[in-house]
C-alpha positions, 0 to 999 in steps of 0.5 A: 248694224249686223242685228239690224240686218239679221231682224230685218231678214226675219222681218221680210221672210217670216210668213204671215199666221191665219186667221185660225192660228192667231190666238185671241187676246185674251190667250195672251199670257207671255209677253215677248223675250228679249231675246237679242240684247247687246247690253247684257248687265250682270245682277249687282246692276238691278236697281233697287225698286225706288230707284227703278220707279222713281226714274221713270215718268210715270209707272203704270197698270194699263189695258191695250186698248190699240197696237199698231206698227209703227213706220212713221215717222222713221229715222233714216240716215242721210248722204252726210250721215245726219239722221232725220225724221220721215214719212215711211214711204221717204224710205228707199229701203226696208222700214223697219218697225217701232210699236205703238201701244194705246193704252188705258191707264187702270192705275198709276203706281208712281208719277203722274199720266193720262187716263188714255194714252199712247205709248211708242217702242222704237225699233231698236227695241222691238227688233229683240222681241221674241216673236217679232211683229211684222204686217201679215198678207191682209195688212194687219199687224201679226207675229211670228210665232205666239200673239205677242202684243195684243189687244185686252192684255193687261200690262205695267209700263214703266213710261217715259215722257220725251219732253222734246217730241212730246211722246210717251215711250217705254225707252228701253224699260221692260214691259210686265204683265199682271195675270192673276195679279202676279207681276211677271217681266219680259224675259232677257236673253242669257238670264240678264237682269238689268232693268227688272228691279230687285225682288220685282220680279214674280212677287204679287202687284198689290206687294209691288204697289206697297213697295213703290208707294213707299218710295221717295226721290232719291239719287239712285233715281235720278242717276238711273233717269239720267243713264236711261236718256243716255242709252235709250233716249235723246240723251245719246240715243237715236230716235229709233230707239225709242220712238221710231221705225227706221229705214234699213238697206234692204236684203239682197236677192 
């Protein structure tokens, strides 16, 4: 709870960039770090490529079509401590915000997906994005230092659908970019490394693209499916994790 607290100040405090100071998406080159993180996993946990791109739905290579704040639905805590969906304006706090992502699908290098989609980043997840988004003074989605997540941006998803809402969300999964075909994952605070496949990380797509196409089902693959629902899926997690915004207590004055 105290991260929750901690992101929140920033999100209020933290003032919206100009028009001039904005970068344009095709400047966009550095995804957001990871930058607070509460499972930090040592190296011997990576899992192996197959094991990373047989545990996900779908994994793909898509362009930003759309990014958006997402505060509806979100997840608030009731009196008898239940946690349900609401709109945003059901909040009595502070919502804090998910993503959502529309993307267009270039490529599927595992598993089967749209051609057109929408992709959801709880706001657990998104409250350790370094830079943070947030809504500027002109209502418009922002960030607080850098462009973040932006429209044109040419990225690899590794996607899980959630069967039970009928969503496709990230869940955890780290985001990569592909400029100059070269595959480069989001940084993690304190040099972690879970959940970037081993040898993944700064080869070329098209060795990437070899590599994942000679990956069958195996047991790491499931085990790794299985763990992902428990910490960042229905599984044992809660919506905000991986498909919503959430209502927090506001800061005090």
């Amino acid at each position: 709870m105290q991260q929750r607290v901690v992101v929140i100040s920033w999100f209020l405090i933290i003032g919206g960039c100009t028009a001039a100071e904005r970068t344009t998406p095709t400047e966009c080159t550095v995804l957001p770090a990871i930058g607070i993180d509460d499972e930090c996993e040592p190296e011997a946990t990576q899992p192996s490529v197959c094991a990373w791109a047989t545990s996900v739905d779908a994994l793909v290579i898509a362009e930003v079509t759309a990014v958006e704040l997402l505060t509806t639905p979100a997840e608030k805590a009731t009196a008898i401590g239940e946690h349900v969906l609401v709109d945003d304006a059901d909040c009595d706090e502070v919502v804090n915000p998910g993503l959502r992502l529309d993307i267009r699908v270039e490529q599927v290098l595992a598993g089967e997906a749209p051609t057109t989609l929408t992709v959801r980043i709880g706001a657990d997840r998104v409250s350790s994005f370094d830079p943070l988004p947030f809504r500027g003074e002109d209502g418009s989605l922002t960030w607080s230092t850098g462009c973040g997540l932006q429209v044109g941006q040419r990225l690899g998803l590794p996607l899980h659908h959630v069967d039970e809402d009928d969503v496709w969300s990230l869940m955890g999964e780290r985001l990569f970019s592909v400029d100059d075909d070269v595959v480069a994952f989001q940084t993690k605070a304190e040099r972690c490394t879970g959940n970037v496949p081993v040898g993944g990380d700064g080869v070329a797509l098209s060795t990437l693209i070899d590599d994942v196409s000679g990956c069958d089902d195996d047991a790491d693959g499931a085990a790794r499916r299985a763990e992902m629902l428990r910490r960042w899926g229905p599984t044992g997690a809660s919506p905000s994790a991986y498909m919503a915004g959430q209502c927090t207590d506001p800061i005090p004055q």
